[in-house]
N, C-alpha and C positions, 0 to 999 in steps of 0.2 A: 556589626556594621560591615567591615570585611567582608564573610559568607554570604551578607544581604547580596555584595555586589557584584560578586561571584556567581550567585542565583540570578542575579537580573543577567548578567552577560550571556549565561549554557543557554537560561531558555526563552530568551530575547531572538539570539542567533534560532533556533529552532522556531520561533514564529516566523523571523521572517523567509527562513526556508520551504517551513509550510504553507505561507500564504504566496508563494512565488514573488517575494516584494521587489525583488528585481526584475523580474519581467514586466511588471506593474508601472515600476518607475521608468518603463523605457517609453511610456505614451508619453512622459512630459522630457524627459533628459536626453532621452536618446539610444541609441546600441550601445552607447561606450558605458552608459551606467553600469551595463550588465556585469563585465569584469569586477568592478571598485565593488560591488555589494556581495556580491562573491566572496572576493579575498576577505572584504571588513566582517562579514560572518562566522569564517573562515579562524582569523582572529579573534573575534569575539569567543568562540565556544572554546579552543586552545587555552588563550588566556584564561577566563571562566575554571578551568580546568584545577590549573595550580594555585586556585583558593581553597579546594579539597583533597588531593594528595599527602598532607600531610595524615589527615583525619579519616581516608579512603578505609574502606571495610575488606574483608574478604571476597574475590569476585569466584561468581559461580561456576559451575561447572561446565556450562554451555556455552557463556563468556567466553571462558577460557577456549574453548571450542573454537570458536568466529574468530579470536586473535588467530589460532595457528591455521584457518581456514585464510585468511587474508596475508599471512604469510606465505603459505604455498600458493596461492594464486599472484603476487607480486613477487614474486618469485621466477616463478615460472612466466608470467607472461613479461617481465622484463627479457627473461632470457628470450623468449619468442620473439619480442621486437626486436633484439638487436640481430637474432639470427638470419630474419626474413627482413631487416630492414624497413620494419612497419613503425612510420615515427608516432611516435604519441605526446600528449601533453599532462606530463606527474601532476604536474600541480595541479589543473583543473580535477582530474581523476582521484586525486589523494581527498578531496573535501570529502565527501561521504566517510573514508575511515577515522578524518580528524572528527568529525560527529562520533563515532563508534567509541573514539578511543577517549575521546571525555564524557561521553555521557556515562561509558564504564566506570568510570570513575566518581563521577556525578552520583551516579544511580548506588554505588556501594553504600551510602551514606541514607539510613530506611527516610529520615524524614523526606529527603530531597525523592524519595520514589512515589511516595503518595500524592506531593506535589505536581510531581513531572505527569501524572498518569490525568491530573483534574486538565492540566495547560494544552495536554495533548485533546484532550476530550473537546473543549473548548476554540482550542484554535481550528481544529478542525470541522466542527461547527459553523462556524464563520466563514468557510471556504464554502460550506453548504448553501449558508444562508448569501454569497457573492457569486457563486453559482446561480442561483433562481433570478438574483437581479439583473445578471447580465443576459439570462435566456429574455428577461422581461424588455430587457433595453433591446434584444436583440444584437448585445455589442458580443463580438469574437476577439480574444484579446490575440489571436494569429494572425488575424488580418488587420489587427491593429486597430479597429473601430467599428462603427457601425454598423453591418454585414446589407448586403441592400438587398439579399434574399431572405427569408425562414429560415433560420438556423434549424438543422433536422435533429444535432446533437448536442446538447448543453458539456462545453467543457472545462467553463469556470475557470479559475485564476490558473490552471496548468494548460491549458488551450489543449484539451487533449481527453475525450471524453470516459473513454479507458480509465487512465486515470485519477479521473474526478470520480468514476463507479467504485475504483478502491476507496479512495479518502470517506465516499459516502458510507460506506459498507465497515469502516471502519468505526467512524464517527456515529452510526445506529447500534454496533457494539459496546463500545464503549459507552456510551451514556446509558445503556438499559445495564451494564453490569456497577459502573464506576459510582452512579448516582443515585442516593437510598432517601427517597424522599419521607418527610416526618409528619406532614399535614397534606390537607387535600390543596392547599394553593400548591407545594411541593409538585406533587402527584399529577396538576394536570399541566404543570409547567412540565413536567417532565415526557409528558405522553405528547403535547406540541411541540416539541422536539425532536419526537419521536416521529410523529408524523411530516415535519417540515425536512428531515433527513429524506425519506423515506421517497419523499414527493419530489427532492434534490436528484434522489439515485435514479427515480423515472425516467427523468426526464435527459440521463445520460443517453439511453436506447443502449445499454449495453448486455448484449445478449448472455455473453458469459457471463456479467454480474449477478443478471436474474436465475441463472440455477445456482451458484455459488450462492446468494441470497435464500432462493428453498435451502439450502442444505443446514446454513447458519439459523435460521429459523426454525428448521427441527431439531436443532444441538441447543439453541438456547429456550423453545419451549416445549425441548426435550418428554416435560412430565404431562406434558398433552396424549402422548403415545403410549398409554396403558390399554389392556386390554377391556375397557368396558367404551373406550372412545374409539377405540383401535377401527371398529368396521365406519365409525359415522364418520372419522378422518378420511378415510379412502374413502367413500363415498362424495363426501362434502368437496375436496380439494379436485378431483376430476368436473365436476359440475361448476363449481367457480369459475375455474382456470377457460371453459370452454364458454361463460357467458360474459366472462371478460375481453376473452377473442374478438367474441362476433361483435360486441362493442365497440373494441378498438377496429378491426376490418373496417365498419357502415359507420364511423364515425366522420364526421369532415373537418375535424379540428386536427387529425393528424394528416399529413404530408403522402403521396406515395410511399417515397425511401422511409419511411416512419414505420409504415406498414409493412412493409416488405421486412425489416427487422421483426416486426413482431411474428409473421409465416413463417421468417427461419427462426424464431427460439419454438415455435409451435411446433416445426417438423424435429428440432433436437428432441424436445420431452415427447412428439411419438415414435421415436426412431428412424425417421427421414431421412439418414446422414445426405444419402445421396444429391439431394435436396437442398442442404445445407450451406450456404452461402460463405466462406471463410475469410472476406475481404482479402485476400490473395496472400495470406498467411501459410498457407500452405505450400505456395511458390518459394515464400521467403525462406521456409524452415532448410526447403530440399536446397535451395540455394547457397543455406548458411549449411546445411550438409557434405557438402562439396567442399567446402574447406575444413570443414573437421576431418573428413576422411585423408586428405591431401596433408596436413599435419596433425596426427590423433594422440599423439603421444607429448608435445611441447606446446601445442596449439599455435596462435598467428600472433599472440601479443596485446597489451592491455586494452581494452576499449575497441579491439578488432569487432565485434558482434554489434556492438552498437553503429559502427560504422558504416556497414554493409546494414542496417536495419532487420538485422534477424527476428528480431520479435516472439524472443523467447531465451529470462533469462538462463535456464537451466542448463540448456542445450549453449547457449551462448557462455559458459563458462566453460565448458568446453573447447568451444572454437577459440577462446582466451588463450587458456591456459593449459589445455591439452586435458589426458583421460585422466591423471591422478588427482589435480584439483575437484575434477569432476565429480569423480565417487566418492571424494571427501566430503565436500556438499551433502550429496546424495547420504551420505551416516549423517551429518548436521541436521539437515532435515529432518529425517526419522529419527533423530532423539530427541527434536522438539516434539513432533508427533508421540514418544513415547512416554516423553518426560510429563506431556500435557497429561494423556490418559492413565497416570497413578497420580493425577494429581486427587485431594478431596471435594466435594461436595459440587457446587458452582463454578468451583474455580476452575477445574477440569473444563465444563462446558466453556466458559469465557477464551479460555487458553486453544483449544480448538477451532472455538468461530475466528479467534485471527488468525489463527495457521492456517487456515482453511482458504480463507479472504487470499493473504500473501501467496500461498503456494499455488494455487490454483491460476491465479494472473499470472505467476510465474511465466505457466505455460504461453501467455499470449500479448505481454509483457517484455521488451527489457529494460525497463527502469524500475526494478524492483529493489535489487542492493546497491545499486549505484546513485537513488534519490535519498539525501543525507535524511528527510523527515522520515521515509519507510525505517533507514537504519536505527531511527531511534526506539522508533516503536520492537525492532526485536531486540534491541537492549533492554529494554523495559519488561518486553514479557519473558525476559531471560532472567531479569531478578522475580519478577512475579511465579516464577517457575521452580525457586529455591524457599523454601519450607519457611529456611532461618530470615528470608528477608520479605517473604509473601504479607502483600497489604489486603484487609478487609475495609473494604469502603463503606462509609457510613455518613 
């Protein structure tokens, strides 16, 4: 009974992180909600936490990784704020390691990983399926309501279509690997799933989801790519991709700006760059550049990069926390990457489609380690990563 309520509090707090439930409730309470659901989540998963510390397993390798990774990055950008006088707010900032630092704990314990990995699959789902309803209502939960134009970009309960293309791109993972249907009712619930994800990520118009998307989709139907399919593959996906265009272009169901994302991912996959539209991403980078070079060694201090909208976390831990957090990361990274590929069988490919997903946004992105739900999902594929605690879903 205890553990039951232990398990409802970790991943209670985790729904309602990943469904933005606080953002949600500010259409009927107001702004001030936003703080109280915060901290009561906040709470909730801490709490949560020391119903399993006594019973906690051995934590992995990688785990252990990300603790002393968030140690030298609060470390170092404490000392930055107070060097440059950049105030910050701990408490709002600490919520994403208090997810880390109990679901580490959480997650030691194998049953509670099998578990965590259905709740993730599913809650995220739902964010899919409140995505299409609010494109349908045409409601923007940033404008607060209604929108009195065409919405050009669905961005669902994060108001942010970026990252509703992660949550998508996740949640199409996760259910083709986590979910082993046993009948054909199974089987075609699983494939509308599959396709209602799919039809969610659309309808983001996120241009870097849609290659990061090709790449997860030759990683996960990797055994497509043998040599007797090899030529009708190339063949077949150049021909698709161009009678998909001309489609979407002479279509009138999509928008101008609809269309004009679709020309810039066209000129990305024929090497256009020049072409290339980077919604002013590029300004942002050279601009959060300018303070990395100006402090490269202690950086500006915690949540500096988010502040200035760098939009990009890599480079933005940098501007944090200066150059040795940095390249700490930078080894973190590449041992998920490396630890993925000695992984066995499937599990290899699974473990890549995410790294692939998070790293990649990374670049275009900064709220990749600082949204407590991302952080859980790399706790999770940090136990799925170790041998002794690796789950086969069935």
């Amino acid at each position: 009974m205890i553990k039951s309520i232990g398990k409802f509090l970790v991943l209670f707090a985790f729904i309602l992180s990943a469904l933005q439930i606080q953002n949600l409730s500010t259409l009927i309470f107001g702004e001030s909600i936003i703080r109280l659901i915060a901290y009561l989540t906040i709470c909730f998963v801490l709490f949560g936490m020391f119903f399993f510390l006594k019973d906690k397993g051995k934590l992995p390798y990688i785990i252990i990784l990300w603790f002393w990774f968030f140690s030298i990055y609060w470390a170092f950008g404490l000392l930055a704020n107070s060097i440059h006088d950049n105030p910050v707010s701990v408490l709002k900032n600490i919520i994403p390691l208090g997810y880390f630092l109990s679901f580490s704990i959480f997650l030691s314990i194998k049953e509670n990983h099998k578990l965590t990995g259905k709740v993730i699959a599913v809650t995220f789902f739902i964010s899919c399926l409140l995505l299409i309803l609010f494109d349908v209502l045409n409601f923007d939960l940033d404008r607060r309501g209604i929108y009195q134009f065409t919405l050009e970009r669905a961005g669902g309960v994060y108001a942010d279509a970026n990252q509703a293309a992660v949550v998508c791109l996740l949640t199409f993972i996760f259910i083709k690997y986590l979910f082993k249907p046993v009948n054909k009712l199974q089987k075609i619930l699983k494939f509308l799933a599959l396709i209602i994800t799919l039809y969610a990520f659309l309808l983001t118009f996120s241009k870097t989801g849609f290659i990061v998307l090709l790449v997860v989709l030759g990683l996960m139907y990797h055994k497509w790519f043998n040599p007797k399919r090899l030529l009708f593959t190339i063949i077949l996906i150049p021909v698709f991709f161009y009678l998909i265009y001309n489609f979407a272009i002479e279509s009138e169901f999509l928008s101008v700006i609809q269309k004009q994302r679709i020309e810039g991912l066209a000129n990305i996959l024929t090497f256009q760059y020049e072409k290339v539209d980077y919604s002013g991403r590029d300004v942002l980078l050279k601009n959060m550049m300018n303070y990395v070079n100006e402090n490269p060694i202690l950086g500006n201090g915690i949540n500096f990069s988010t502040s200035i909208r760098g939009h990009n976390t890599i480079i933005g831990i940098w501007a944090d926390a200066g150059i040795i957090t940095f390249l700490f990361f930078l080894i973190l990274l590449f041992r998920h990457f490396w630890i993925s590929l000695q992984s066995e069988g499937e599990n290899k490919y699974f473990l890549l489609s995410i790294l692939t997903v998070l790293s990649v946004y990374m670049l275009s992105l900064q709220t990749i380690i600082n949204q407590s739900y991302f952080m859980v999902v790399f706790v999770w594929i940090g136990y799925q990563m170790s041998k002794e605690k690796q789950i086969n879903y069935k």
